[in-house]
C-alpha positions in Angstrom: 102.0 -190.0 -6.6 102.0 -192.9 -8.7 98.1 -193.7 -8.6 97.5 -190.2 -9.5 100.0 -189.9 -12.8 98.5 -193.6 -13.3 95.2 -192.4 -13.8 96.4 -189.6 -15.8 97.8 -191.6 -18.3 94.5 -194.1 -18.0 92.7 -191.2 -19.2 94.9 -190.3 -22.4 94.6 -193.6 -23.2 90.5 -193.5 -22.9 91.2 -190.1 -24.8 92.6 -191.5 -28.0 90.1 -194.6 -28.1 87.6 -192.1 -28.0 88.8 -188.6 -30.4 86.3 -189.6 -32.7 83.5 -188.3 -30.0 84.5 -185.6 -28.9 82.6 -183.0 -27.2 82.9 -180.1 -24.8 81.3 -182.1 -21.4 85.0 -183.2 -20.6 85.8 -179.7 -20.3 83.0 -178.5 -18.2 83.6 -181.7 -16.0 87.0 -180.2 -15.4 86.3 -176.5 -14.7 83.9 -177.5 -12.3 86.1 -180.2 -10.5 89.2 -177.4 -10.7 86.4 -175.1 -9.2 85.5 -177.8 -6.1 88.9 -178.3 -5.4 90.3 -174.9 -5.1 87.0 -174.0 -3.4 88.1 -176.3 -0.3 91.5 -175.2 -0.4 89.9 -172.3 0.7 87.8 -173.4 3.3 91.2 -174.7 4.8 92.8 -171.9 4.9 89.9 -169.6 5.8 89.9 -172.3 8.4 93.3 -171.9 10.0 93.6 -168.7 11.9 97.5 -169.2 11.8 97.6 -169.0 8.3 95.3 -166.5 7.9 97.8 -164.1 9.7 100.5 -165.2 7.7 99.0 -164.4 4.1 100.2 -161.7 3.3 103.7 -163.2 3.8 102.9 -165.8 2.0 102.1 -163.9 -1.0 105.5 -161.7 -1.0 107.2 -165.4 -1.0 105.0 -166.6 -3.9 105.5 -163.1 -5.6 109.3 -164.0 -5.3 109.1 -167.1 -6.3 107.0 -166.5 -9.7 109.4 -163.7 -10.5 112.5 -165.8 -10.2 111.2 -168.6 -12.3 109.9 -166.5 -14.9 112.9 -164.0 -15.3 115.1 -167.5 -15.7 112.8 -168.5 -18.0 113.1 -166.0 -20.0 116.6 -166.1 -19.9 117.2 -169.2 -21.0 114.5 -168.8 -24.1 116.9 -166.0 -25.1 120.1 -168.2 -25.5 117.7 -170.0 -27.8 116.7 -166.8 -29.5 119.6 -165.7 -29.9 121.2 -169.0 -31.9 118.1 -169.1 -34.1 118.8 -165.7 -35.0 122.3 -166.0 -35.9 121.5 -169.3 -38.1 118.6 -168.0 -40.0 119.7 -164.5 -39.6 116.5 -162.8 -38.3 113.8 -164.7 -41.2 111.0 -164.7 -39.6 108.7 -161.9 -39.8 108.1 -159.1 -37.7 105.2 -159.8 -34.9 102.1 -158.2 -34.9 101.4 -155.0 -32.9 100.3 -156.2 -29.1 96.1 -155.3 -28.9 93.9 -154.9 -25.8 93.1 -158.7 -25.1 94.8 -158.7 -21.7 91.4 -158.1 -19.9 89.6 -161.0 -21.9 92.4 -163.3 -20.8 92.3 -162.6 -17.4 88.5 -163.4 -16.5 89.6 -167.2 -16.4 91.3 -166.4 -13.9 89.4 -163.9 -11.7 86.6 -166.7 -11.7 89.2 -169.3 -10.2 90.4 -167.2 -7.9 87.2 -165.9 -7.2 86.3 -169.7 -5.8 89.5 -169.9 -3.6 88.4 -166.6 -1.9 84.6 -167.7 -1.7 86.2 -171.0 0.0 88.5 -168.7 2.4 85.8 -166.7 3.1 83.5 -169.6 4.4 86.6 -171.4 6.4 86.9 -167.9 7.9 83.3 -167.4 8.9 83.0 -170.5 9.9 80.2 -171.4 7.7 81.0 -174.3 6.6 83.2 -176.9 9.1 86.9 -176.8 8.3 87.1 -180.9 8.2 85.1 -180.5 4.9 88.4 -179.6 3.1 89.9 -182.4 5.0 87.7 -185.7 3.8 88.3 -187.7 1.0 86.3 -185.9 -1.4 89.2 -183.6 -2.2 91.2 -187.5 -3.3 88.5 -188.4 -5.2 87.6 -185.1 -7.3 91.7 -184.9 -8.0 91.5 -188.4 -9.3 88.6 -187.7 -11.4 90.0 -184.7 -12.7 93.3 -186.1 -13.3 91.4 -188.4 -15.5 89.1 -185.7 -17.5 93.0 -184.2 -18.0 94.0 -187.1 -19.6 90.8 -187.8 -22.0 91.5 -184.2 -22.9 94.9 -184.4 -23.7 94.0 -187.8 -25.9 91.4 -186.5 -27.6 93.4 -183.8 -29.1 94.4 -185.3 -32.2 94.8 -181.8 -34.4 97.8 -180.8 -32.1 99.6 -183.4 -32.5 99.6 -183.8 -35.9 100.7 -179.6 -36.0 103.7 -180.8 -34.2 105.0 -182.7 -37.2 105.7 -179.2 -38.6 107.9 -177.8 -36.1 111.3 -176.6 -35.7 113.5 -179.1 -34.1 115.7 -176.6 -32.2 112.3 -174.6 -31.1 111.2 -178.2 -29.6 113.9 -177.6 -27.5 112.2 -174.1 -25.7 109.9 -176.6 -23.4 112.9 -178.3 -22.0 114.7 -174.5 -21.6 111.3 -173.3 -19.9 111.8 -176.6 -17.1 115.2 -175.8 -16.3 114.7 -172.0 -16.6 112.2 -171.8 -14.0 113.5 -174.2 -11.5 117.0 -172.7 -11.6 115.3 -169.3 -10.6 113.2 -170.9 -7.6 116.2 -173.0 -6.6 118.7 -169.7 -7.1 116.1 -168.0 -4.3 115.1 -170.9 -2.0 118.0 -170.1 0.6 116.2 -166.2 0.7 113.1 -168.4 1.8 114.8 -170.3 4.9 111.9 -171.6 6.2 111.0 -173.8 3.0 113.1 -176.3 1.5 114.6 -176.7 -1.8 111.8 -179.1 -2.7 109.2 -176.8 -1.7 110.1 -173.9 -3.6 110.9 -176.2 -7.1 107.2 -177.7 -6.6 105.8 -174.3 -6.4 108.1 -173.7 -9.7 107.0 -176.5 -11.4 103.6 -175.8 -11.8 104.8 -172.9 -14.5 101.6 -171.3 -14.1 98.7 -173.7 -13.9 98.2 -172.4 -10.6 94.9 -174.6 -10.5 96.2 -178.1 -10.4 99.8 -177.0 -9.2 97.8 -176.0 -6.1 95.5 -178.5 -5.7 98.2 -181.1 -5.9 100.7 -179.6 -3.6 98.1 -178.9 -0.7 97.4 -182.8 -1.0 101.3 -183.7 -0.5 102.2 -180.5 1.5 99.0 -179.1 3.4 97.1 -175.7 2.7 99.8 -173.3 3.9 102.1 -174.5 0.5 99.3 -174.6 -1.7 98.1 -171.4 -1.3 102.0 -170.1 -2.2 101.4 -172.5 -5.0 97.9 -171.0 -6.8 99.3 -167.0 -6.0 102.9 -167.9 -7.6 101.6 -169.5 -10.3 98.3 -167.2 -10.7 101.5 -164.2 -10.6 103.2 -166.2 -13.5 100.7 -165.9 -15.7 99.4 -162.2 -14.8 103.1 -160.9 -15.4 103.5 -162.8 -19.0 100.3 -161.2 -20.0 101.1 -157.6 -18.8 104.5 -158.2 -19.4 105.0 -159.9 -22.9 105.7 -156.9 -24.7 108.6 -156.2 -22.6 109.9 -159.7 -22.2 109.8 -159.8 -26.2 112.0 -156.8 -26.6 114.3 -157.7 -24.1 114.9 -161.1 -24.2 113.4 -162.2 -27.6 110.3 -163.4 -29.2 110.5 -166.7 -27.6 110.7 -165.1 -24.0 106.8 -165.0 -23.5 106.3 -168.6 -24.7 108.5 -169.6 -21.9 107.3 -167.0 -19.2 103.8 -168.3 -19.6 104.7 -171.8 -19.3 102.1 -174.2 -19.4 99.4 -171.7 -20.5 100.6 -170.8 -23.9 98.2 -173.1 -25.0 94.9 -171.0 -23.9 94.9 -168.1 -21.5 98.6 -166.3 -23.0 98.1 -167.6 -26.2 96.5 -164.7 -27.7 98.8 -161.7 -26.2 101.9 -164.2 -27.2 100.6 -164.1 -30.7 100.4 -160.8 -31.0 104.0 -159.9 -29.3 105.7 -162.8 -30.9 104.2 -163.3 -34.4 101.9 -165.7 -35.6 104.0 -167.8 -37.1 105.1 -168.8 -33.4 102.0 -170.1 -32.5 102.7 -173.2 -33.3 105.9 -173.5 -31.1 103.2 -171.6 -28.2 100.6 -174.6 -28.2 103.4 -177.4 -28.6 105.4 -175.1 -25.4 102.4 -175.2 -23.7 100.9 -178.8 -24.2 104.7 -180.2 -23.5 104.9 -178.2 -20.5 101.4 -178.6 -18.8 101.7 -182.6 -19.4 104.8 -181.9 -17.1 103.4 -180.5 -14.5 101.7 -183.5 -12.3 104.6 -185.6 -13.0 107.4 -182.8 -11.7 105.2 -181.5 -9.2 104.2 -184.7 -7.5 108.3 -185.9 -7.9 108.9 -182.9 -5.8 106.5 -183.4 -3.3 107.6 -187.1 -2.5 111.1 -186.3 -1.8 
């Protein structure tokens, strides 16, 4: 746990000694390590005959699981809502009308998940050996990726300095988002008696970056976890970008930001600024930035216990 957040934290530091070069390498390096490592998830469990049977089990659970979280979530951004309202009686302007950008956002993810099923596929047809997903490699291309993470994070300078701007009681919706979500998987853990508590509030606290959520939790966990992991989280941020609309008329304009977690920084950004106004996208990317930094940290804490 500790090497891992270590080397995070090593690569935010490398980050800020080098924002002045930036360039877009660090981000292919990432996709394609995210891409490697989800790839051998599959081969495990294309690999395990047991858990191929149980799959479709395991997706009701995750299903469950990314529902709960989210719907707390969103709960918990509209107690939020609600007081900003009453204090600044309802200034901010109306949001934008919500536009087709759903399918654009989604690609991201159909390619990621497209690697997990190529991976399941070969475990399954045995064409490439099941130890593969086993080795070392999958240690090393987390610990390199944990690093890219943190180079990326550092060498973000601009949002940072946005943050300066914000709201002090909207820098409280991260914290709300946390709690939010792992009140809901705790609240439906005992439904799920064959996981523990811990279990279901690491599969929470990935709050949609079903990528590294997964790939971290099949490390501490096994394959049978993980894969809850990447199709709660993956559910997490499909229903925040069919369902913002919905969530922003029921439980406020700050109940997307929350549902989507840690990616209302990039993938739900632009439904969330169409649903919620654009003057809340500065509250989305500091939500999302907070959040995501969050994730190896709570995820990892869970894991250990």
């Amino acid at each position: 746990m500790f090497t891992v957040i270590l080397l995070m934290l090593c690569g935010v530091a490398a980050g800020l000694c080098l924002r002045n070069r930036k360039s877009t390498a660090i981000h292919t390096v990432v996709t394609l390590l995210i891409w490697l490592l989800l790839f051998l998830l599959g081969v495990e469990v294309g690999g395990d005959d047991t858990l191929m049977r149980s799959l479709h089990t395991l997706g009701l659970e995750a299903l469950l699981l990314a529902a709960a979280g989210t719907l707390c979530s969103a709960l918990a951004a509209s107690i939020l809502w609600r007081h900003i309202e009453k204090r600044d009686g309802g200034s901010l302007a109306p949001p934008a009308t919500a536009s087709p950008s759903v399918v654009r956002a989604l690609k991201g993810s159909a390619v990621i998940a497209g690697f997990f099923l190529l991976g399941t596929a070969c475990g399954w047809l045995r064409l490439l050996p099941v130890s593969i997903a086993g080795t070392e490699l999958s240690f090393y291309a987390l610990c390199a990726l944990m690093v890219c993470v943190g180079i990326g994070i550092g060498q973000d300078t601009q949002t940072l300095k946005r943050f300066r701007s914000l709201n002090p009681r909207l820098a409280l919706l991260p914290l709300l988002t946390v709690a939010g979500t792992l009140a809901g998987t705790a609240a439906v853990s005992p439904l799920l008696g064959h996981r523990s508590l811990t279990d279901c509030l690491a599969v929470g606290s990935g709050f949609g970056y079903y990528s590294l959520s997964g790939i971290f939790i099949t490390e501490y966990r096994g394959g049978e976890l993980g894969t809850v992991a990447l199709l709660a989280n993956i559910a997490r941020e499909m229903i925040t970008l069919l369902g913002a609309p919905f969530l922003a008329r029921w439980f406020g304009r700050l109940a997307p930001i929350s549902a989507g977690g840690a990616t209302t920084m990039d993938t739900t950004l632009p439904v969330i600024t169409q649903v919620s106004g654009q003057e809340l996208v500065i509250v989305s990317v500091f939500h999302g930035f907070v959040v995501d930094f969050s994730v190896p940290f709570l995820v990892t804490m869970w894991c250990s216990l």
